[in-house]
Biopython code that builds the backbone (N, CA, C, O; Angstrom):
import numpy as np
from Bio.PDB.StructureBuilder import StructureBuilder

atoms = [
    (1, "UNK", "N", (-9.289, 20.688, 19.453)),
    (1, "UNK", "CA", (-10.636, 20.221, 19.162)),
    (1, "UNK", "C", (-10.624, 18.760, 18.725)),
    (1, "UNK", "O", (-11.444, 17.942, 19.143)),
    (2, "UNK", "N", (-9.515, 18.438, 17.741)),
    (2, "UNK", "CA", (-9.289, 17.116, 17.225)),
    (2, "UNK", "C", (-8.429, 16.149, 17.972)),
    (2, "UNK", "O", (-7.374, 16.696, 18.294)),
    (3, "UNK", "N", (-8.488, 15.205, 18.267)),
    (3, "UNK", "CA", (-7.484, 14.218, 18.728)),
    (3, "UNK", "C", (-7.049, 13.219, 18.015)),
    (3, "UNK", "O", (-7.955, 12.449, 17.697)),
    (4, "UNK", "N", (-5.508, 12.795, 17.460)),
    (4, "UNK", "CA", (-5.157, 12.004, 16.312)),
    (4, "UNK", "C", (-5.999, 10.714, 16.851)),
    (4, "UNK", "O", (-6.359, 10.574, 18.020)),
    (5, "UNK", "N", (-6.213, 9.916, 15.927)),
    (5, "UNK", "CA", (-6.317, 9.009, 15.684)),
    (5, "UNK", "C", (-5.544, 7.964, 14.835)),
    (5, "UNK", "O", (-4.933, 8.279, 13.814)),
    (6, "UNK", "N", (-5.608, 6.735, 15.311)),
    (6, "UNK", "CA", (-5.131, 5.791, 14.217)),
    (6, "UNK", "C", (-6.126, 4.731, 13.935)),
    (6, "UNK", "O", (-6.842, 4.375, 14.872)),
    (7, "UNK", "N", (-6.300, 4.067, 12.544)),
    (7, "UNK", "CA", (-6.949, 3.143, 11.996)),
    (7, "UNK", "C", (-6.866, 2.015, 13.168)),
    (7, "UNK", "O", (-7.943, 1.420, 13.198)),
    (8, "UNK", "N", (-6.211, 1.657, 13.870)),
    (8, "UNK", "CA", (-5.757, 0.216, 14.587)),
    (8, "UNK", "C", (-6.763, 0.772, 15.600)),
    (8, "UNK", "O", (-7.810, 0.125, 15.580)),
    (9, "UNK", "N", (-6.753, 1.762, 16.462)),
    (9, "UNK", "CA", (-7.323, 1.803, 17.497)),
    (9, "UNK", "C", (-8.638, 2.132, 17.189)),
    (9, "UNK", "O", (-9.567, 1.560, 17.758)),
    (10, "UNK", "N", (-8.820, 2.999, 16.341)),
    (10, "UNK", "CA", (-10.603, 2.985, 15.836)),
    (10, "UNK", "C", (-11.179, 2.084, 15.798)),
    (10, "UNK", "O", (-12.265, 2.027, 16.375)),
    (11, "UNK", "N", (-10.413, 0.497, 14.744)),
    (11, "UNK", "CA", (-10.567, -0.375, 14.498)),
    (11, "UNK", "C", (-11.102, -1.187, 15.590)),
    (11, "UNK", "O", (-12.212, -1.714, 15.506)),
    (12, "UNK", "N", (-10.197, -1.324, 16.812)),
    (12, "UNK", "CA", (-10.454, -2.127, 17.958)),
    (12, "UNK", "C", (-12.072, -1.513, 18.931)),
    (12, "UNK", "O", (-12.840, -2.135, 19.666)),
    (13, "UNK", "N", (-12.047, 0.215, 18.398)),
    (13, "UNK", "CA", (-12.883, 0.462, 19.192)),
    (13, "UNK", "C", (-14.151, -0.094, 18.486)),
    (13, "UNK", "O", (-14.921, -0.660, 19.263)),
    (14, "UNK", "N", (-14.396, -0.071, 17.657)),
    (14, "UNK", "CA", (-15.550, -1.011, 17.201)),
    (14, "UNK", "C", (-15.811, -2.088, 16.595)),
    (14, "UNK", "O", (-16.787, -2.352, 15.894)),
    (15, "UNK", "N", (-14.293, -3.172, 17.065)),
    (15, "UNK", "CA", (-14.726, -4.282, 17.227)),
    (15, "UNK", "C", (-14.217, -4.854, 15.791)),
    (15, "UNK", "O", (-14.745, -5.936, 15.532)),
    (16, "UNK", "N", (-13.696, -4.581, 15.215)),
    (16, "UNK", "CA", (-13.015, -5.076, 13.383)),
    (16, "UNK", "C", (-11.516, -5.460, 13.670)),
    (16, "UNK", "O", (-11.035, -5.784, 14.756)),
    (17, "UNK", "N", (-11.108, -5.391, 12.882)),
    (17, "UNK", "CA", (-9.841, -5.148, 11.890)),
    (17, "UNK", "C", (-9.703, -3.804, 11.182)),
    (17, "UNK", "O", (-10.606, -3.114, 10.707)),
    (18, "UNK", "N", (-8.266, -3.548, 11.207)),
    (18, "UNK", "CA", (-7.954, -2.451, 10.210)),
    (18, "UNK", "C", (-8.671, -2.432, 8.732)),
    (18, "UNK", "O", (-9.188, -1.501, 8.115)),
    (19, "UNK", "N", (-8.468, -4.119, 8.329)),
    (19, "UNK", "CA", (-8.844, -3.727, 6.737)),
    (19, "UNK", "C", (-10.284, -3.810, 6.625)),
    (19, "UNK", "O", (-10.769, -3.313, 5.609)),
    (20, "UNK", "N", (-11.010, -4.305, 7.413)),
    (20, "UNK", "CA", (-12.412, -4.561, 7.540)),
    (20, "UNK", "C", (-12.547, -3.174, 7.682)),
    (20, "UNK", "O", (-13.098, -2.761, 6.661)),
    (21, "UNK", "N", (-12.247, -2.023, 8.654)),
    (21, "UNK", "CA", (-12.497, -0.837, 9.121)),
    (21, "UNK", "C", (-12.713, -0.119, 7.376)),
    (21, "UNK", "O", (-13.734, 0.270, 6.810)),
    (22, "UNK", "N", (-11.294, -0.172, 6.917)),
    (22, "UNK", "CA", (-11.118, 0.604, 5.957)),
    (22, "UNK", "C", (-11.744, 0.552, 5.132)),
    (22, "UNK", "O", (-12.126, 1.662, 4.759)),
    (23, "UNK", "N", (-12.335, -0.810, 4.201)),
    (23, "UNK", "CA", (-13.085, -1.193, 3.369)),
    (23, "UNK", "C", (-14.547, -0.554, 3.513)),
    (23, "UNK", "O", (-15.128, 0.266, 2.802)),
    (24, "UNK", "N", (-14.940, -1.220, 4.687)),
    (24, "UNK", "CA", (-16.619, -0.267, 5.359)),
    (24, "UNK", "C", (-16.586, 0.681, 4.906)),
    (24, "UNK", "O", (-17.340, 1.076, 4.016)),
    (25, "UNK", "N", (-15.250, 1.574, 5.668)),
    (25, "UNK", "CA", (-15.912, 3.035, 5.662)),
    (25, "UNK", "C", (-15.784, 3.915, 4.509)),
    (25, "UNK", "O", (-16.110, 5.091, 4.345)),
    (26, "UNK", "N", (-15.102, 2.859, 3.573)),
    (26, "UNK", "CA", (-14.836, 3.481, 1.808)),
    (26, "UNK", "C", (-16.127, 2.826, 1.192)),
    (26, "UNK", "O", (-16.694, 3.353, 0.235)),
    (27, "UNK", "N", (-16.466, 1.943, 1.631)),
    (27, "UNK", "CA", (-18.290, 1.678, 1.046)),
    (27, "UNK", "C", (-19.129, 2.887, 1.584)),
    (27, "UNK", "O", (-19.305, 3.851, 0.840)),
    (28, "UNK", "N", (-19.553, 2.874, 2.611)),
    (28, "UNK", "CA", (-20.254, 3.686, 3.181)),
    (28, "UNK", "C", (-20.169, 5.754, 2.934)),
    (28, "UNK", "O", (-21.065, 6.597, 2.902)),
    (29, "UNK", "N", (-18.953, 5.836, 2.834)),
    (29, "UNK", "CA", (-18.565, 7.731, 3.136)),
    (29, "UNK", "C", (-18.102, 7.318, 1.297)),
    (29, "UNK", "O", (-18.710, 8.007, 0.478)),
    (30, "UNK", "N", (-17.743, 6.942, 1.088)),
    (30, "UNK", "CA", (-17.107, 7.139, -0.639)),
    (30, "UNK", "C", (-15.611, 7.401, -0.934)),
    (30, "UNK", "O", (-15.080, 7.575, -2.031)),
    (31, "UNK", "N", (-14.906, 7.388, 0.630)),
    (31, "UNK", "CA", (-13.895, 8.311, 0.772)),
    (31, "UNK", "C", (-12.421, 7.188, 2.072)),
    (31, "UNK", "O", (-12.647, 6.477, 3.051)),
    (32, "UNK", "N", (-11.505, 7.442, 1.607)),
    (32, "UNK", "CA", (-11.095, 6.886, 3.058)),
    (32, "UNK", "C", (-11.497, 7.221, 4.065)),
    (32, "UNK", "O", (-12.499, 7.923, 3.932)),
    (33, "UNK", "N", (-11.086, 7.002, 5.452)),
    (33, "UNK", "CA", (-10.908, 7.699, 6.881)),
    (33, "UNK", "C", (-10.493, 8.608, 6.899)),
    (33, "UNK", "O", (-11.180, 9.605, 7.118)),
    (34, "UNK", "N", (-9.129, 8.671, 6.666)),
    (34, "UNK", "CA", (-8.318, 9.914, 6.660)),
    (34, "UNK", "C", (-8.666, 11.337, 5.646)),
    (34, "UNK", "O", (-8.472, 12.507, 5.978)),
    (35, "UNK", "N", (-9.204, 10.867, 4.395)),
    (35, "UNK", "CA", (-9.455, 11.516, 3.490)),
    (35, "UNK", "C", (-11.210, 12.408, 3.732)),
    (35, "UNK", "O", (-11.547, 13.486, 3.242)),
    (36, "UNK", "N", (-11.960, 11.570, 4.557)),
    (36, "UNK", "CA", (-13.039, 11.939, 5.334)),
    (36, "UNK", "C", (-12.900, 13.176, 6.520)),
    (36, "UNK", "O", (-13.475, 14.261, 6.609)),
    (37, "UNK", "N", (-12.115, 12.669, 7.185)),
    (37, "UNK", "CA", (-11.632, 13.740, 8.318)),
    (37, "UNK", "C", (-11.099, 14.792, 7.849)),
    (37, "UNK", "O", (-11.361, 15.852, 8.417)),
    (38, "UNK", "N", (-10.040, 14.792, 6.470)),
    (38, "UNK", "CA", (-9.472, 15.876, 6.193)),
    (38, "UNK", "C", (-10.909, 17.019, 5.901)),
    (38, "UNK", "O", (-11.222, 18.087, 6.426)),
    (39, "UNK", "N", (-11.468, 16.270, 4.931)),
    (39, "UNK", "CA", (-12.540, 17.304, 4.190)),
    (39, "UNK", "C", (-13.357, 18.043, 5.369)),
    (39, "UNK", "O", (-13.744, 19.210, 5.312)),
    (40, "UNK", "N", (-13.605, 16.897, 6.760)),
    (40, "UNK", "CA", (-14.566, 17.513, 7.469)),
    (40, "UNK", "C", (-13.559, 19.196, 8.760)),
    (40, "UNK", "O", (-14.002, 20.096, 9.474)),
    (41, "UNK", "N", (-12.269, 18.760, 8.389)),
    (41, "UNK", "CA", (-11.336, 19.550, 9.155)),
    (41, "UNK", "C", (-11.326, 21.088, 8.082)),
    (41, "UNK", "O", (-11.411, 22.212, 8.578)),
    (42, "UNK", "N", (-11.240, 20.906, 6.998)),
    (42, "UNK", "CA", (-11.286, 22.085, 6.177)),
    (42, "UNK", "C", (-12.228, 22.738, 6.234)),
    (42, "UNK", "O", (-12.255, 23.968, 6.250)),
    (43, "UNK", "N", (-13.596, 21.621, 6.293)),
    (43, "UNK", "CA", (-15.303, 22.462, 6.240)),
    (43, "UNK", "C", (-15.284, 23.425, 7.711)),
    (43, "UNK", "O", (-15.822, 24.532, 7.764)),
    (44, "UNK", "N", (-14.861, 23.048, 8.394)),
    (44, "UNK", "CA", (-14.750, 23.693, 9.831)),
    (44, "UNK", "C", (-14.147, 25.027, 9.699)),
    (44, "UNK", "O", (-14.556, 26.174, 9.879)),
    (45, "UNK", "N", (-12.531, 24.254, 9.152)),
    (45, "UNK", "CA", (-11.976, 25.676, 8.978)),
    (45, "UNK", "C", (-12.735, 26.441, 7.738)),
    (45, "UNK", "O", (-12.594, 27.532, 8.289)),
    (46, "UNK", "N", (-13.220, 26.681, 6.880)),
    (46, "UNK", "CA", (-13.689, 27.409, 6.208)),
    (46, "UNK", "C", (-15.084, 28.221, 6.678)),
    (46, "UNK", "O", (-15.473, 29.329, 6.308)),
    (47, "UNK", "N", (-15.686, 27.301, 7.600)),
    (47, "UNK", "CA", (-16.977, 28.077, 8.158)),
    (47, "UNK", "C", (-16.476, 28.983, 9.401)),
    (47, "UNK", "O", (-17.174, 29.981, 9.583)),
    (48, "UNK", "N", (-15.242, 28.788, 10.406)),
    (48, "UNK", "CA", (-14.914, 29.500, 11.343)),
    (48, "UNK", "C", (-13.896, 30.646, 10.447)),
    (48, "UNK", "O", (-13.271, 31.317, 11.267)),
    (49, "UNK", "N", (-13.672, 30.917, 9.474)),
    (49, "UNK", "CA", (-12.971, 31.680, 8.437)),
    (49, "UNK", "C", (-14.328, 32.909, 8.167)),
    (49, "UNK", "O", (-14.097, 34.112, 8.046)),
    (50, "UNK", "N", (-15.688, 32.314, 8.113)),
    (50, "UNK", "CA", (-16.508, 32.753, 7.126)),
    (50, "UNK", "C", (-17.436, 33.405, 8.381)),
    (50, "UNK", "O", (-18.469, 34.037, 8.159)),
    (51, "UNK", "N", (-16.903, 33.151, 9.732)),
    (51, "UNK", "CA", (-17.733, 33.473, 10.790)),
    (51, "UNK", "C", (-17.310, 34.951, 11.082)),
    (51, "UNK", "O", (-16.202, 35.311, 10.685)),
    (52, "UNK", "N", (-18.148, 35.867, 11.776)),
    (52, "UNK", "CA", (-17.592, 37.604, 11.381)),
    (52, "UNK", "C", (-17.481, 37.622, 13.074)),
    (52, "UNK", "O", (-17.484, 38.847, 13.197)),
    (53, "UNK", "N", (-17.436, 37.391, 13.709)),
    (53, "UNK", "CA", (-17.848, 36.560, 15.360)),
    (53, "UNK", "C", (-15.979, 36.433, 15.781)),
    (53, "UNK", "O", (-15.501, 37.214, 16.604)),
    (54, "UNK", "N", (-15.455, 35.791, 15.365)),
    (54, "UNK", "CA", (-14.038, 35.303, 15.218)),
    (54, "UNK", "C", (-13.162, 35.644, 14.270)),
    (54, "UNK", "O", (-13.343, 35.542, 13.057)),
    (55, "UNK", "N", (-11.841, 36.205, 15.032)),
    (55, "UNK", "CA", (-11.109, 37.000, 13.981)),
    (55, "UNK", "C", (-9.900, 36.285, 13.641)),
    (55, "UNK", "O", (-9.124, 35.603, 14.310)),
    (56, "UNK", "N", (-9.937, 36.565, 12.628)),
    (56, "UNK", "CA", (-8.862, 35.766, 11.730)),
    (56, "UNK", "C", (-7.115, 35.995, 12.652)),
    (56, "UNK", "O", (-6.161, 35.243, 12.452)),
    (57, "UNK", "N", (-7.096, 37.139, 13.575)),
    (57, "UNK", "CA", (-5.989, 36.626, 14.686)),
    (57, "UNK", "C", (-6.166, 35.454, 15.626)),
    (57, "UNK", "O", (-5.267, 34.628, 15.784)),
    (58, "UNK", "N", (-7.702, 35.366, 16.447)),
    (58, "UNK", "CA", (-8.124, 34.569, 17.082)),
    (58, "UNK", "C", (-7.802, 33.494, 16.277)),
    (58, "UNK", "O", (-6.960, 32.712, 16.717)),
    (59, "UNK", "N", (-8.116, 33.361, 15.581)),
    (59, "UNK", "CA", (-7.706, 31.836, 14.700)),
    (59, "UNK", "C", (-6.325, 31.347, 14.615)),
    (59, "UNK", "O", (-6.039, 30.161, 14.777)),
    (60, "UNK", "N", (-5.663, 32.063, 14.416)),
    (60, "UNK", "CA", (-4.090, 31.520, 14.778)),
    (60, "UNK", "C", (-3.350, 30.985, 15.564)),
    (60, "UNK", "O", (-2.428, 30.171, 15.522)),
    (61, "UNK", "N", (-4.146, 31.840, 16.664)),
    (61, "UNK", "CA", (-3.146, 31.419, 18.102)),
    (61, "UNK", "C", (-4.450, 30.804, 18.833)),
    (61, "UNK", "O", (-4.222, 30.492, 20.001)),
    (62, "UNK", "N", (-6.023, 30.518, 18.302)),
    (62, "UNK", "CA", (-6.836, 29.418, 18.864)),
    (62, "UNK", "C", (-6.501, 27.972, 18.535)),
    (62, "UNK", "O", (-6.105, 27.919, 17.370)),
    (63, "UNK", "N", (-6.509, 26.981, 19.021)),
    (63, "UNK", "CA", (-6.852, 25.595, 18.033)),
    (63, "UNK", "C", (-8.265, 25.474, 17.860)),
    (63, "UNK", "O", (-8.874, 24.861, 18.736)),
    (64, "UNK", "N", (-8.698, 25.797, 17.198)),
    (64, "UNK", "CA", (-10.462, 25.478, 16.458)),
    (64, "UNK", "C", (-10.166, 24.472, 15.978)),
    (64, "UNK", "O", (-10.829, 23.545, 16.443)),
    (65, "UNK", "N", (-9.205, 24.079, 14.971)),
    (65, "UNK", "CA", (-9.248, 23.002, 14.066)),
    (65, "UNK", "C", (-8.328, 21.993, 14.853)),
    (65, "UNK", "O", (-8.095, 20.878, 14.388)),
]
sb = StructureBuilder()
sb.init_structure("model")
sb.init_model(0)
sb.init_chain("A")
sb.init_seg("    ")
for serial, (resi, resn, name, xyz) in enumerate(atoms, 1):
    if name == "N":
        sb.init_residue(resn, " ", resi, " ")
    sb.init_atom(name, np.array(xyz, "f"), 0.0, 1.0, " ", f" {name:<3s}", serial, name[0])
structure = sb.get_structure()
């Protein structure tokens, strides 16, 4: 579902710098990049956890997250 990313290439995709990138997006989210994505990767996994639809085998051997 996810594809890594790195700061450099995010960076280029919209046109900054790494530290320009980083700074923004710790003004803006409150949070690093990385530290942003983590939280939004857990919220996922916790709502496909909380889903009765999908079974907690399916989840193992799916990549959802």
């Amino acid at each position: 579902m996810y594809k890594t990313a790195t700061l450099v290439a995010l960076s280029q995709i919209v046109g900054t710098n790494e530290y320009t990138l980083k700074r923004g997006f710790r003004e803006v989210f409150g949070a690093t990049f990385f530290g942003f994505w983590t939280e939004l990767k857990m919220q996922n996994a916790q709502n496909l956890l909380l889903d009765d639809e999908i079974s907690i085998g399916d989840l193992t051997i799916t990549p959802y997250i």
